[in-house]
Structures are given as C-alpha cells and as structure tokens.
N, C-alpha and C positions, 0 to 999 in steps of 0.2 A: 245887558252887559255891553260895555263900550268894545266894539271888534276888534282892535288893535289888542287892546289887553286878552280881549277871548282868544287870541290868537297868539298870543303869549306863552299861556299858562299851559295852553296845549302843547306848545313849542317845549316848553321847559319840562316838562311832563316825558316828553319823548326821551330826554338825557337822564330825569328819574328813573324812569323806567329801565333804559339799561344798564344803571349803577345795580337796580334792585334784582334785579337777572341776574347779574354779577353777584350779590351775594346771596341771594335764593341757591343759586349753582354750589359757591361753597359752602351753606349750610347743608345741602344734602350732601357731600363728598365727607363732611365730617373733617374736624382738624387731629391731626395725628404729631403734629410737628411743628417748633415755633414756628419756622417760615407760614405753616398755612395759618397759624392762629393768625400772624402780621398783616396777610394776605385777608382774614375774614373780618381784623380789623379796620384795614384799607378800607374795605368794599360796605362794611356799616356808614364809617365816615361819612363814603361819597355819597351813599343814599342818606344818609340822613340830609346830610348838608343839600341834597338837591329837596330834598323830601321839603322842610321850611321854606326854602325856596317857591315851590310848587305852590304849598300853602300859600306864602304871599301874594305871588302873581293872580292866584285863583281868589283870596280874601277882595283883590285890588278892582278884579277885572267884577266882583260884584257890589262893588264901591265902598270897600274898607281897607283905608289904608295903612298898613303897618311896614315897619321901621326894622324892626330887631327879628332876632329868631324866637323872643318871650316873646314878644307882642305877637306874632303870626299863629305860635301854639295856643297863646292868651285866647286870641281872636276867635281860630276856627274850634277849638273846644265849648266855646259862647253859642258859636254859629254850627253845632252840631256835624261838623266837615269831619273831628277826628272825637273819641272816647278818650276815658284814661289822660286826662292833663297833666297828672299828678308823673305817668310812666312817660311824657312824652318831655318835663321839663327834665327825668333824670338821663334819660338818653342825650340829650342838652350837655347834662354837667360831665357824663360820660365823653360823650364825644370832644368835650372841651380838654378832658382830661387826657384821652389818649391821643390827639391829635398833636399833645405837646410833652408829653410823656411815654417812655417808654421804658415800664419795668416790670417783671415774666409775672408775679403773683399781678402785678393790680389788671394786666393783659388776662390771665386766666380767671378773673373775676367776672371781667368786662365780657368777655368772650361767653360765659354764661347766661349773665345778664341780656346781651344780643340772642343768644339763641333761643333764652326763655323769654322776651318780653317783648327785645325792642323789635325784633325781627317780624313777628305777630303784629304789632302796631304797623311798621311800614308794609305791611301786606294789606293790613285793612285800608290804610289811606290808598295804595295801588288800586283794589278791586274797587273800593266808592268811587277815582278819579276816574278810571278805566271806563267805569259804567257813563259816566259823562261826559266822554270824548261822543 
C-alpha cells in the first residue's frame, strides 16, 4: 500500500468511526419521538456517507480505484472488505432518499430498515476496519 493513501484511510476511518458511535448511541437509546427518529437518521447518513468513503480510500490505498459510492460498494463486495452488496446498494438508495426527503411514514420505514440491516452492515465494516488499523 502506498503510505500516503494507508494514511488516509485510516485518517478517514477515525471520522467513520465517530459518526458510527453516534449512531450505535442512538440505536441503543431507542427512538420514542420524531425528533430522535430525525436525529437516528442524521447519524445513518453520516456513517454511511463516511462508511463509502472509508471503502474508497481503503479500495485506493490497496490500488483500486473507484469513482462513485456504486463503484466503492461494487469493488469492496468483489474484494471481500464488506457481505450483503445487495443490502449495502439499498442503504445507498435509502440514504439518497432521506437525505433529500423528508416524510414521517417513509422516515419510520427507513428507521427500521437502519436498525434491522443497515446498522448490522456498518458495524461489520467498523470491527473488519478496526481490526486493520
């Protein structure tokens, strides 16, 4: 790995990391109220959004370069980095969805979806990264 990039992705890894605390935190508080749903959809967003991220710097720093947030899912699913493509492209369509939307049933969908699936997947990319710092 070229060290500027390995030094990267660890870098970028650090700010995943405490978006993912951030919403590990609100999932165990549990949401009772729109505000916290708003609040546990903020905190998917940001991990997610740092989470392809992450992928990317880390796809790059081992000399695969990708472009999009498809391509970096594409990539590290090929390259055994994350499981489940299929749940990582809908978290994708979700977070596209709610980051430009906002209406209380397709939030109380989504807010399911995160606590059944997506939350699970950014936990297993956290403890694989984690183990490779």
């Amino acid at each position: 790995m070229d060290d500027l990039k390995e030094i990267r992705w660890k870098q970028r890894f650090e700010n995943y990391e405490r978006a993912f605390i951030l919403l590990e935190s609100a999932i165990e508080e549990g949401t009772h109220s729109m505000l916290e749903r708003a609040g546990l959809i903020q905190f998917f967003e940001m991990s997610f959004e740092l989470a392809w991220k992450v992928l990317k710097d880390y796809l790059e720093a081992s000399g695969t370069a990708v472009k999009s947030p498809r391509e970096a899912i594409k990539a590290a699913f090929q390259q055994d980095v994350i499981t489940n493509g299929h749940d990582w492209m809908d978290a994708l369509t979700d977070r596209n969805l709610t980051a430009h939307t906002y209406d209380e049933s397709t939030a109380l969908l989504v807010e399911n979806k995160i606590k059944e699936t997506y939350y699970p997947l950014l936990k297993q990319l956290y403890t694989k990264l984690k183990q490779q710092l």
